[in-house]
Each structure stands twice: as structure tokens, then as C-alpha cells.
C-alpha positions, 0 to 999 in steps of 0.5 A: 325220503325214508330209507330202506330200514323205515319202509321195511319196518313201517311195511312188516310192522317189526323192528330189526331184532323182528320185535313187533312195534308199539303204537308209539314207535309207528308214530315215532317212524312218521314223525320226521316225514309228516308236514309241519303242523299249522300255528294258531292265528293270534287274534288282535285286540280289535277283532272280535271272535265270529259268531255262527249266526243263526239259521233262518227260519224257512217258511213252508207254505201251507195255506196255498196247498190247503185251499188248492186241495179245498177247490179241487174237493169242491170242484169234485162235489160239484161235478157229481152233483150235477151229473146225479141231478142230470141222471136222476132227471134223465131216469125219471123222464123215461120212467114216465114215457115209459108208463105212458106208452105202456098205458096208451099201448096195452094189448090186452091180450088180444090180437086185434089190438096189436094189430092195430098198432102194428097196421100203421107201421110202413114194415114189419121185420122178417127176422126179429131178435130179442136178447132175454136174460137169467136173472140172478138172485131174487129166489131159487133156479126154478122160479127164475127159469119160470120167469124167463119162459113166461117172458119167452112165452109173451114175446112169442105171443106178441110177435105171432100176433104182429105177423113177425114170420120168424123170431130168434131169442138169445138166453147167454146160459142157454138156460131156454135150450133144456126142453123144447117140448115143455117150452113149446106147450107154454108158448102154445098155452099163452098163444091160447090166452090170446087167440082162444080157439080161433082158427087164426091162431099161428103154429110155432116150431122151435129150433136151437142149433146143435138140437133136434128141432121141435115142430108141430103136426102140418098145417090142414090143407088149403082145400077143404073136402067136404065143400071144396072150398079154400080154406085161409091157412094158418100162420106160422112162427119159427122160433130159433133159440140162441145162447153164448155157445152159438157165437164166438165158438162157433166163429172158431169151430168154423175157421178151424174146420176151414183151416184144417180142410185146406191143409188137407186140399180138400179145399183152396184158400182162394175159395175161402170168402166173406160168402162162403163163411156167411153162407156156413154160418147161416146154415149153422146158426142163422141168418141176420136178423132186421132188428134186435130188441135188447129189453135192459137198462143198457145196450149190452148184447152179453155175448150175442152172435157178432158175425149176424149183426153187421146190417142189424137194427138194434134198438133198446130203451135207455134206463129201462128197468121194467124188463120185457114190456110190451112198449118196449116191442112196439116201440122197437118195431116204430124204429124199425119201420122208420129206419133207412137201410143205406147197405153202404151207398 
């Protein structure tokens, strides 16, 4: 066991006189307290010395994951193979319906075509709605505004002519809603192009939410004076115009309204019911329609009023890329007639 003299030097690193030690003398310190060191074994004659044998060589599988990776590829491959054969086929068979049914059911632009079509139909909407789109690219804002009303203007046409009573177009811009005037002479102008200047030829008023409505002069009176004799009256076309405004935020200015008038009791929130929001809204906006005819490629309603289609008839034309078709109306109005309205029993 080392003495006081050994720990006190080993711990301050000085001798006794407070001279610093060398390396040596620490080393001379601990050599009486350090274990003896091991011996060398003698190697006998007989024995010879070990060798290190060899690391073995370690495999590494390649050949597996590569034909895994081979399968998965061709599986892959094979997979989008058959489904593109299937999309392809799937397009060009409703191409081809398409084009039939366009060329059996062409109107002409006459009424009493399309009154024929529509005569062996069981019903006709009261309420038709239709989703109409901007088209984006493909020339300046102008033309495509033009192309949107002309659209506008035909299902207008062939709605009056199918004695639809009221039609509601939803444009999600609300690109339609900038002038009501101008829009009414072109439907008047293509309801022209149909009729000529027969006496049977329909009015048309448009109204948009949140604008002032545009209608035209009264219908003449039922008695004629000069024979009195009844005179048939004209029938008539309320178009309302619908854009993305129209829809959730108006869900939202009604339940902050709502919320607001509770808050000041001015109204109980036990009187708050799905009627009375149904109710508000349809006063606001519209009511449900019976059908909706979506024109694209896809069911996309793009922003469309939810709250009015809960019992609604959606109808569009799977991979459909001519746009608005007269086909398409009809065919959506064969739907219509052929469905069953359950309302929950």
C-alpha cells in the first residue's frame, strides 16, 4: 500500500523539495504497486504456431432481387396495359353512341322536332339545371365568353322548346351574371332561330341572386278585343343564373345571420329547423331542381349549391368530350323520365 510521501507526490505531480517530477520518476512511483507482468508461453517443438484462417467469402444474393424487381416491372407494365386497352375501348364505344345518338336526335333547330322527342317521355322536369363551363386557354376572354353564351343560349332554346318551365345555369366564375340585358337578346335571338316569328314563340326572364331581375313586357291578354275570342297564351322560360358565390357562402351568411339573431333573441334556437333553412334558402337562391345535367367528361359539380341537390337527378355522359350536345339534354331528360323518386320509403 503506498504511503503518505508516494500519494502526496503521485497527486501534486512535485517531490519533496516541490521540484516537478519527470516522466521517469512517475513511472519509478508506481513501479512497486503495478501487477507483475505475464511471462511468454514457451512453444513446444511439437506445436506448431495458429494461423488466422481466412475470412470466408460472404455470398450476396443478387440474382433473386433482381428477377423480383424484373416481376414487379412486368407486372406493373401489364397492369397499365390493360387498363389503357380497357380506357381506350371504353372512349371510343361512347364516342360512337355519341355520334349515333347525335345523328338520329338532331333538332334541326325546329320545335316540333324536339317536341317529338320529348311527347314519349312519361315526364318532363319542372326544374332543369345545368352546369355550364369557362373554358380555359384556347383564345382571348372575349371569344370564350362568346362561346359560353352561345351554349347558354341553346340549352335555353331547347328547354323552352321541351316545355321545361324554369331552367337554372350554373357558370362557377359567374362570368353569365355580367349583363343580363345583353344575354337576354342573345337567347331571344336563338329562341328567334327556332320559332321565326311565330306566336308560340315562349318569353324568357333572367334572374341571378343578389342582381335585379330582368324580365320582359307582359304576355298579351288572353281575350282578344277585337273578336273576343281566347287567345292561347305564350309560354314562358325563367331562367335563374347560379355561380360558386351562390353556394357555400351563402350556407355561411345564412348560419351567421341565423347565429347572430339568436344571440340577440331576436330568434330561438328551437326554431332553427332543416324547413326553415330550406325555406331561407330557396328565397335566396332557388329551389331543388328535379334534374342536373353535367355536359363534361366527369361528374364534377365544381363548386355547385349542395344544400339543393339532396333529392336532385344528376345525370352526365361518361367520357364525354364534345361539350354541350343536344344528345346529351335529351338523353338526360330519357333519365329523368325513367327514374323513381323513392324520397326515403
Amino acid at each position: 500500500m503506498p504511503g503518505l510521501r508516494q500519494t502526496t507526490a503521485f497527486r501534486t505531480d512535485r517531490d519533496e523539495q516541490g521540484r516537478p517530477l519527470t516522466a521517469f520518476e512517475r513511472e519509478k512511483l508506481l513501479q512497486p504497486y503495478l501487477p507483475p507482468r505475464p511471462q511468454p508461453k514457451k512453444q513446444s517443438r511439437t506445436e506448431y504456431p495458429v494461423t488466422a484462417k481466412p475470412a470466408r467469402f460472404v455470398h450476396q444474393p443478387r440474382l433473386r432481387p433482381a428477377l423480383r424487381t424484373l416481376l414487379h416491372y412486368a407486372l406493373f407494365t401489364l397492369i397499365h396495359a390493360i387498363f389503357s386497352i380497357y380506357i381506350r375501348c371504353r372512349q371510343t364505344y361512347h364516342v360512337i353512341i355519341g355520334r349515333i345518338l347525335a345523328v338520329i336526335y338532331y333538332h334541326h333547330r325546329t320545335p316540333e322536332y324536339i317536341q317529338r322527342d320529348v311527347k314519349q317521355l312519361d315526364k318532363v322536369p319542372g326544374h332543369l339545371s345545368v352546369i355550364l363551363e369557362l373554358e380555359n386557354g384556347g383564345g382571348g376572354r372575349n371569344d370564350r365568353l362568346e362561346t359560353l353564351v352561345a351554349e347558354a343560349c341553346e340549352v335555353a332554346a331547347w328547354s323552352a322548346c321541351a316545355g321545361v318551365p324554369m331552367l337554372s345555369i350554373y357558370e362557377k366564375t359567374g362570368a353569365l351574371k355580367s349583363s343580363l340585358p345583353y344575354l337576354h337578346r342573345r337567347i331571344s335571338k336563338a329562341l328567334t332561330s327556332y320559332y321565326g316569328s311565330s306566336s308560340s314563340k315562349p318569353t324568357i326572364s333572367l334572374r341571378a341572386p343578389h342582381h335585379p331581375s330582368y324580365s320582359p313586357p307582359h304576355s298579351p291578354d288572353l281575350h282578344d278585343s277585337s273578336n273576343g275570342s281566347v287567345v292561347r297564351p305564350q309560354p314562358h322560360l325563367a331562367i335563374l343564373l347560379l355561380s360558386s358565390s351562390d353556394s357555400r357562402q351563402t350556407l355561411v351568411d345564412l348560419t351567421r345571420t341565423l347565429a347572430t339573431m339568436a344571440q340577440d333573441n331576436k330568434l330561438s334556437p328551437r326554431d332553427i329547423s332543416t324547413e326553415l333553412i330550406d325555406a331561407e334558402i330557396t328565397e335566396s337562391v332557388m329551389g331543388e331542381p328535379d334534374l342536373l345535367i353535367i355536359f363534361g367528361d366527369r361528374i364534377l359539380l365544381d363548386g355547385y349549391p349542395p344544400w339543393q341537390i339532396r333529392l336532385t337527378e344528376i345525370y352526365g355522359v361518361r367520357d364525354h368530350g364534345g361539350g354541350v350536345g343536344y344528345s346529351v339534354f335529351l338523353r338526360g331528360l330519357m333519365r329523368y323520365a325513367g327514374a323513381e323518386m323513392r324520397f326515403g320509403r
